[in-house]
N, C-alpha and C positions, 0 to 999 in steps of 0.2 A: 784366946778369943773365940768364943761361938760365934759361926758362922750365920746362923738362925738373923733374919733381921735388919742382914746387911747391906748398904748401898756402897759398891764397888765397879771399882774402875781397872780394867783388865786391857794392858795394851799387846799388840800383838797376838790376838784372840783369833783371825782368821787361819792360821795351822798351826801345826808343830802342837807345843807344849799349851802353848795359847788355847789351840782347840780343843786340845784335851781337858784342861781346864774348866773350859765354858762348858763340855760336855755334862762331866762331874758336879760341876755347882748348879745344874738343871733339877738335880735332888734336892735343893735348899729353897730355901721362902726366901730368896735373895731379891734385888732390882742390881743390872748390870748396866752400866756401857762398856759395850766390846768394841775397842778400839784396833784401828788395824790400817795402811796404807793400801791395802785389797781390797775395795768393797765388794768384790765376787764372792768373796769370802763370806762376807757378815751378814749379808740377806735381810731382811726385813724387821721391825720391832714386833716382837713377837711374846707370846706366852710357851716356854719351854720347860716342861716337868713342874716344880713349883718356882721357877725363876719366872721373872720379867726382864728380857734381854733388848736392851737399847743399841745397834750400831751409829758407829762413829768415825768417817773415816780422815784419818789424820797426819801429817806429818812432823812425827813426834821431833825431828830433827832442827826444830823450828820454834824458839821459844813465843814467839805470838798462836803458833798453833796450839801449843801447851797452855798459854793461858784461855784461847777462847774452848779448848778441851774441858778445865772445868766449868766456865762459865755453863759451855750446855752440860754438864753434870748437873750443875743445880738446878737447870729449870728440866731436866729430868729426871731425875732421882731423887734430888736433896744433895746436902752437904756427905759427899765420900767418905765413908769411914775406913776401908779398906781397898789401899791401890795394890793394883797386883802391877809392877813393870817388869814386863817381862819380853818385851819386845826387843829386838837386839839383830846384829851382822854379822858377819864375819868377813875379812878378804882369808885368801889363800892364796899366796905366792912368794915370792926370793923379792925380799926388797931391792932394787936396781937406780933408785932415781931419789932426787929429794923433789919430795910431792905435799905441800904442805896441806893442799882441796882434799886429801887422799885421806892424807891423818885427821886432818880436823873432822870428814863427812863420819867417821868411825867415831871419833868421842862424840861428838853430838848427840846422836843416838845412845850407846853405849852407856853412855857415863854423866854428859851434861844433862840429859832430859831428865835419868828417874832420880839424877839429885835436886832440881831446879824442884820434880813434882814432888821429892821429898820435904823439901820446904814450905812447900804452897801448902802440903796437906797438916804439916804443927801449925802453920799459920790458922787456918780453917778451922782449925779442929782444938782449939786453943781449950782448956780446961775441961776437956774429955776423951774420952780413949779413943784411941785410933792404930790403924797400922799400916805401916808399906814394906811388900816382899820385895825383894828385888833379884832379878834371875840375874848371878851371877855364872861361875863357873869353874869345875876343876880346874882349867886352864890360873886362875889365880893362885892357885897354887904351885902348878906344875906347865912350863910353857911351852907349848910344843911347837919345833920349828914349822915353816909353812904360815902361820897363825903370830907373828907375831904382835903385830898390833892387836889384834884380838883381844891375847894373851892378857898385852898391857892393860887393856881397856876394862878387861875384868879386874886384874890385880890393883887398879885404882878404886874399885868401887870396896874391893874387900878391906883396905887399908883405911880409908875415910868411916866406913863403917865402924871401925876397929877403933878408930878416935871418937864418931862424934854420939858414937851411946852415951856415954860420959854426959854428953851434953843434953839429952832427954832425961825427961822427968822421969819417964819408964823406960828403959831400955829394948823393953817387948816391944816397942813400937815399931823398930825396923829390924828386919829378917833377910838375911842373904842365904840364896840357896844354890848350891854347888854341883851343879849334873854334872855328868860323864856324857862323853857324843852321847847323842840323843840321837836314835831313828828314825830320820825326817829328812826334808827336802833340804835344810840349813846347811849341808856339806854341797851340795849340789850348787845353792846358790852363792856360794864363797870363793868361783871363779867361773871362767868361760868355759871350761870344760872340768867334769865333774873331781871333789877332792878325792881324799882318801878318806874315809871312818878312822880315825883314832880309836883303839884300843882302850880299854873294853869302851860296850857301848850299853841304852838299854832302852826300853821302849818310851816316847810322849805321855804315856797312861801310870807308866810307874813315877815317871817325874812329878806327873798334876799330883796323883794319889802322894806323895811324898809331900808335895804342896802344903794340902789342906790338912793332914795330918800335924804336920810345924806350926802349922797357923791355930789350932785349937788345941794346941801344948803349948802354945804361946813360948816356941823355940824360936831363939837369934840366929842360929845357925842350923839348913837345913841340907842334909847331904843325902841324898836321895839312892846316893850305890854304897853301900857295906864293901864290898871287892874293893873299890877305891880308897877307902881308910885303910884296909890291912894292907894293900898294895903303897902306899905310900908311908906304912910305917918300918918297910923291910929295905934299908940302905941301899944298896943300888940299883930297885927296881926303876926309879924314878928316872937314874942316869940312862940306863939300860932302856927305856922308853923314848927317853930323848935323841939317842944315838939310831934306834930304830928308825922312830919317825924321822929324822935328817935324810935317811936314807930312802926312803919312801916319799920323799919332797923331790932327792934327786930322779928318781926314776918318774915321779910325775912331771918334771919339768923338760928330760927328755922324750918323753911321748908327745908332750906338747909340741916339741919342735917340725 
């Protein structure tokens, strides 16, 4: 998919990957809503590089928010051709309790919003081309303690993927993309006191630039680290990661105390 032309809808655009994102696609003759629960973040509608960037600020975790989310798409941009969902959480800690508010606040975000807006948008978009990314995550592959729910929440968006191509007319239409920690505020906000970095990591700017690269190769699968394929194709590096990070959950939980 050329990027040239497009009316896109980017959730999570105030940091991280998000803002790397937005930065990047300032080079395109794009129209945006940069959606985000920050509005410090998103600033004003604005003309940026050859972009037109609309904020939106939203609580994606909320399906009446999701839908009045495209409603103002359409009376600002037109009908979305391209959703970036890429907005997302993490907790970080030693499960202790049965917390159902705990687990459901995580799928909602995570999992229920960019499938409910992978819907809306075949709906919308009914006999022409379209596409949704969805920031998935190493962790769907590989689960690292600390993260579990996380973990999960990615491995479900990877597996529904993995079935419901099948059920599009193009399969290019949706793209799951697999970062490694990411260098950003996202470990920090995944407890009350700061996580660990998981092993390897790499910058927000190599993630977007991996992004947009997937999305104009019109790749299903976007893996943004090389390190992390050949590291997950050598038998017990994976184990050996996981026994690591166990152990760097222990030592964060005794500081904590």
């Amino acid at each position: 998919m050329q990027l040239s032309g497009r009316k896109i809808i980017l959730t999570g655009a105030a940091s991280g990957i998000g803002r790397a994102l937005l930065e990047k696609l300032c080079a395109q003759p794009v129209q945006i809503l940069a959606v985000d629960r920050d509005p410090s973040g998103l600033g004003e509608s604005r003309q940026a590089g050859r972009a037109h960037i609309f904020p939106h600020v939203c609580d994606l975790g909320q399906p009446e928010a999701v839908d009045e989310l495209f409603e103002h798409a359409k009376a600002k941009i037109g009908i979305p051709d391209l959703f970036i969902a890429n907005a997302g959480f993490a907790y970080y800690e030693k499960i202790e309790k049965a917390d159902w508010i705990h687990i459901e606040e995580i799928y909602r975000v995570n999992v229920f919003s960019p499938l409910y807006a992978l819907e809306k948008m075949r709906l919308l978009n009914a006999g022409r081309p379209f596409k949704v990314v969805i920031t998935a995550s190493a962790m769907s592959f590989l689960g690292i303690p600390g993260y579990a729910l996380y973990s999960s929440s990615k491995a479900a968006l990877h597996r529904f993927a993995d079935a419901y191509r099948y059920e599009l007319d193009d399969p290019r239409s949706l793209a799951l993309v697999y970062p490694i920690a990411t260098r950003t505020a996202f470990f920090e906000a995944a407890a009350e006191q700061a996580a660990p970095l998981p092993w390897p990591s790499q910058t927000p700017e190599q993630v977007a630039g991996a992004i947009l690269r997937g999305i104009r190769r019109d790749q299903t699968t976007i893996h943004p680290s090389l390190v992390f394929r050949i590291f997950m194709s050598i038998p017990f590096l994976p184990r050996l990661e996981q026994v690591i990070e166990s152990w760097r959950l222990r030592k964060w939980l005794v500081r904590g105390d």
